[in-house]
C-alpha positions as CSV (number, residue, x, y, z in Angstrom):
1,X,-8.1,24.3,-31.6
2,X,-4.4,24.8,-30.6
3,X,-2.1,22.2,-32.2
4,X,-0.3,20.3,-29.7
5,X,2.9,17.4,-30.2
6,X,1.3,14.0,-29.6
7,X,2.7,13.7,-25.9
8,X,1.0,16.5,-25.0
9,X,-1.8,16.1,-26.4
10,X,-2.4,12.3,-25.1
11,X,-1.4,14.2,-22.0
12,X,-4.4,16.9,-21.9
13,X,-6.8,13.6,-23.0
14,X,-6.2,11.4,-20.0
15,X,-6.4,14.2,-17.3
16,X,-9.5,14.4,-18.8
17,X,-10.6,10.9,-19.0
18,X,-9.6,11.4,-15.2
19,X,-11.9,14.0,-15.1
20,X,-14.8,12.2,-16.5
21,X,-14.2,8.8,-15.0
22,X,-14.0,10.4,-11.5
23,X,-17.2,12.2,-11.7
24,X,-19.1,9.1,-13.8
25,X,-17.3,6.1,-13.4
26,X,-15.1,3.6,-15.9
27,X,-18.4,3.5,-17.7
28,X,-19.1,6.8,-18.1
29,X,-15.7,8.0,-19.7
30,X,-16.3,7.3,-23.4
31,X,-14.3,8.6,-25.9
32,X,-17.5,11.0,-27.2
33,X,-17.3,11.9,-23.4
34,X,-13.5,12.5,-22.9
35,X,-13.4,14.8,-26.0
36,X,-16.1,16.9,-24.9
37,X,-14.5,17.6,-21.6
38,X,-11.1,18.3,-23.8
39,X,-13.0,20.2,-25.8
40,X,-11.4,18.7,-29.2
41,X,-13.3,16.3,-31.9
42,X,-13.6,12.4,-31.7
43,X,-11.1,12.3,-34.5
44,X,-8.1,13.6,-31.8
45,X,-8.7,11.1,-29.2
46,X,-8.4,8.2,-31.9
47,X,-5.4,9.6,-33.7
48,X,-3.8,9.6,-29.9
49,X,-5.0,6.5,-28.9
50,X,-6.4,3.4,-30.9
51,X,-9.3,2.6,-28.6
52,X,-10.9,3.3,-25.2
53,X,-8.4,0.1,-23.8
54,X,-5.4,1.4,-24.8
55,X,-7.0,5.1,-22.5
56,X,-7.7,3.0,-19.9
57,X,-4.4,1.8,-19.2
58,X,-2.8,4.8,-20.0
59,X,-5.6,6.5,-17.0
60,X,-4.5,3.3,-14.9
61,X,-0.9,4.1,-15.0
62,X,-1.3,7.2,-14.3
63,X,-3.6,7.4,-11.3
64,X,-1.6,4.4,-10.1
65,X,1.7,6.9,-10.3
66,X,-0.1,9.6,-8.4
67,X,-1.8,7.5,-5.6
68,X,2.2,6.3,-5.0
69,X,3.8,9.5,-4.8
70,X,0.7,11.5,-2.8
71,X,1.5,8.8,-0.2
72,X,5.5,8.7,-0.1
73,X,6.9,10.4,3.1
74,X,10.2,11.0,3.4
75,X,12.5,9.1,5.4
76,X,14.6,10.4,8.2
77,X,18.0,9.5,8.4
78,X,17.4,7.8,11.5
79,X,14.2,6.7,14.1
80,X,12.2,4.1,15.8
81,X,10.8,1.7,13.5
82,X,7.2,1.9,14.9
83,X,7.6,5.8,14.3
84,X,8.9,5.5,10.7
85,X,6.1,2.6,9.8
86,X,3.0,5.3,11.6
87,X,4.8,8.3,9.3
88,X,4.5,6.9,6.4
89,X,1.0,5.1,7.0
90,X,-0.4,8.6,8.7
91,X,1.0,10.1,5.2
92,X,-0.7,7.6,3.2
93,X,-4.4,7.8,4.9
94,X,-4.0,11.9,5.1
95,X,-3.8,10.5,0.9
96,X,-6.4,8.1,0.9
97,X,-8.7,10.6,2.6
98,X,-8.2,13.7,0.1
99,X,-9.0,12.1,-2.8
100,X,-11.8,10.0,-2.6
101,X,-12.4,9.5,-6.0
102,X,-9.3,8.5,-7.5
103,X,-8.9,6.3,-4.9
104,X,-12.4,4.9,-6.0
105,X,-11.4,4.9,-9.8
106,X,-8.5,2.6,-8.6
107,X,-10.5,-0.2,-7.4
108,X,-13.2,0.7,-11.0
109,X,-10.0,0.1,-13.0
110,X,-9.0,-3.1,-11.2
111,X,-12.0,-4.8,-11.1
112,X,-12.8,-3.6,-15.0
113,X,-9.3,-5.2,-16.0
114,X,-10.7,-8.8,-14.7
115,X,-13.6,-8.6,-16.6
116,X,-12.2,-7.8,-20.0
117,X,-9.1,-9.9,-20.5
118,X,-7.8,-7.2,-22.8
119,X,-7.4,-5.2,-19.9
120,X,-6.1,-7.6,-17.5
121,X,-2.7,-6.1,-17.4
122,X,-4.0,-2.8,-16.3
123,X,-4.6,-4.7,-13.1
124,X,-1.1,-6.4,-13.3
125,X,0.7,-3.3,-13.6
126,X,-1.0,-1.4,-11.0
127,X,-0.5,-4.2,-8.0
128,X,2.9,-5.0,-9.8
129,X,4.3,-1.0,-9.1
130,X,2.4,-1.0,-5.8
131,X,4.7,-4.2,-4.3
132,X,7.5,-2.7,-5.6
133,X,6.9,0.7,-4.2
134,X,5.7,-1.4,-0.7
135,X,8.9,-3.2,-0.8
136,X,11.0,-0.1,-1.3
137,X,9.6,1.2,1.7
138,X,10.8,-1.3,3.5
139,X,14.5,-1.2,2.3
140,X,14.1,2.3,3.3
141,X,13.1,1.1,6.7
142,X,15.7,-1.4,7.2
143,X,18.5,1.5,6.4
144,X,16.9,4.4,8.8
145,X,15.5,1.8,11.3
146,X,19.2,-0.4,11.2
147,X,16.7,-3.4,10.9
148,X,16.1,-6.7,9.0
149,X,12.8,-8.3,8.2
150,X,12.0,-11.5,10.3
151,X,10.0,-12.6,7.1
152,X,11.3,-11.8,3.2
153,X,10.4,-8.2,2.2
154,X,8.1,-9.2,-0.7
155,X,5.5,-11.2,1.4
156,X,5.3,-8.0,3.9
157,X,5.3,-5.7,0.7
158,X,1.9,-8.0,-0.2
159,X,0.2,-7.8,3.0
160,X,1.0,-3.8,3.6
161,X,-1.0,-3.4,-0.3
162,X,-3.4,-5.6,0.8
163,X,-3.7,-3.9,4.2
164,X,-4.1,-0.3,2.6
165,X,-6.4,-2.2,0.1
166,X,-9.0,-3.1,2.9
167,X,-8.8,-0.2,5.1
168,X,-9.3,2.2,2.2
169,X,-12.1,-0.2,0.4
170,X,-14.2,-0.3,3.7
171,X,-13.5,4.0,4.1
172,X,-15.4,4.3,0.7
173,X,-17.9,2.3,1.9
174,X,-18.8,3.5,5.7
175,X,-17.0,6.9,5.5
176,X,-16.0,6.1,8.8
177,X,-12.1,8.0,9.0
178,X,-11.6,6.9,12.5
179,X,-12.2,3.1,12.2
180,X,-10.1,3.2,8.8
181,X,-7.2,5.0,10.3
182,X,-7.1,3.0,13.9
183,X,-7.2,-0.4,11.6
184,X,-3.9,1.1,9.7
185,X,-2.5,2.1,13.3
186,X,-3.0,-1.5,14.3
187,X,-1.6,-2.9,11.1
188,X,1.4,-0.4,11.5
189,X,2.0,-2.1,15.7
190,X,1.5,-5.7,13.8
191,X,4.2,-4.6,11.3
192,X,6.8,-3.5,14.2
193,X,6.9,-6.7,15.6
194,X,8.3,-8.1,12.1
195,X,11.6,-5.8,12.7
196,X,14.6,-7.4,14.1
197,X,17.5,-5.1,15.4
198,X,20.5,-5.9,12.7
199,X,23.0,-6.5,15.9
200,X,20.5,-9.3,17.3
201,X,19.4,-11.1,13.8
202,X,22.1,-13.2,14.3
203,X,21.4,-14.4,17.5
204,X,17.9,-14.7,16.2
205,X,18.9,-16.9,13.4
206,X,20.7,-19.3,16.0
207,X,17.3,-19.3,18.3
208,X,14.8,-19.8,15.7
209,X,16.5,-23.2,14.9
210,X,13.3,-25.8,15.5
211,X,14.1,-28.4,17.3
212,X,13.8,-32.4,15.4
213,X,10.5,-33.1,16.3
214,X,9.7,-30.1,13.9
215,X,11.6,-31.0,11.8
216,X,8.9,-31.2,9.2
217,X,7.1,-28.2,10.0
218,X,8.0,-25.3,7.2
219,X,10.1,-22.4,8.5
220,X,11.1,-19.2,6.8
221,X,14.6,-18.7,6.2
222,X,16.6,-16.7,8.6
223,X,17.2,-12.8,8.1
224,X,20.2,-11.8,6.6
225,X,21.7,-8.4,7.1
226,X,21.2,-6.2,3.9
227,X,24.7,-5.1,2.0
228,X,23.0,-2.1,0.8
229,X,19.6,-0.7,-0.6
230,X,18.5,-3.2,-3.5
231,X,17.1,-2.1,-6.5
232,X,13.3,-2.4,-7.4
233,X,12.2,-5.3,-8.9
């Protein structure tokens, strides 16, 4: 057996719990299991990692990391912003569909994580990076699309996770692409409607005012023209 540095090695171990827990499930990708598709003894996996938690969220971060960057497009300088929200949800169901079982593994380490309370951060890290990523989009989307939000950026960053969440939960279950993508194209016209032209968000702001006999009724704040692209929380 080759000797690798401990990076590397913890590396080639959780492509193959990957491996494993794609084909078999959470359940199936025991330690036994994961060295035998490395092809190295038991005694490697547990110098690399203390337990099968500690591989789980090290598959978790990683699988979250990949679903992210499979589904990134890249953002013109410049467009519509119902063409740049369709781009980047066309890119992320072309994603969804060409790797159905990672995308499956996703919702196995989730719903693992809130069963074992030892694992429930794997679930708070992988929703955690998804907002952030969601929310970056829409930075992204305010600077090509010279836009602001009618509604704060981290509630829309919620619903477009939990969007992709449903549409790609009901794909795994009915295989049905058309249905999955037409629900995300109808998602993506819903998500339009939020933008408001930077040149007109003030007059928005002035026309949005309720008048007093709503006074009581809760309103979001106004939209406020970004300074710049903010930093990921």
């Amino acid at each position: 057996m080759n000797r690798l540095p401990v990076a590397e090695r913890r590396e080639q171990l959780i492509e193959a719990a990957l491996v494993v827990a794609c084909r078999d499930g959470v359940d199936g990708a025991t330690v036994r299991a994961v060295a035998a598709e490395a092809g190295v003894s038991l005694g490697v996996v547990h110098y690399c990692f203390r337990d099968k938690d500690e591989l789980l969220r090290a598959m978790a971060h990683t699988i979250t990391l990949r679903n992210t960057a499979r589904g990134e497009a890249e953002m013109p300088e410049s467009a519509p912003v119902s063409d740049l929200i369709v781009g980047v949800l066309d890119t992320v169901w072309a994603n969804i569909r060409a790797t159905r079982g990672p995308q499956l593994l996703t919702y196995e380490l989730t719903t693992t994580s809130l069963r074992h309370p030892e694992l429930r951060q794997v679930g708070v890290d992988q929703y955690t990076y998804s907002w952030a990523v969601a929310e970056h989009f829409l930075e992204e989307v305010e600077r090509a699309g010279s836009i602001v939000w009618r509604v704060p950026r981290h509630l829309i960053a919620r619903s477009i996770i939990a969007a992709v969440d449903g549409f790609s939960l009901a794909w795994l279950v009915d295989g049905d692409d058309d249905a999955g993508y037409q629900g995300l194209r109808l998602f993506a016209e819903h998500l339009a409607t939020l933008a408001v032209p930077v040149d007109e968000s003030a007059l928005l702001g002035e026309t949005r005012d309720a008048p007093e006999s709503d006074a009581d009724t809760p309103r979001l704040p106004s939209p406020v023209a970004p300074s710049g692209v903010a930093s990921l929380a």
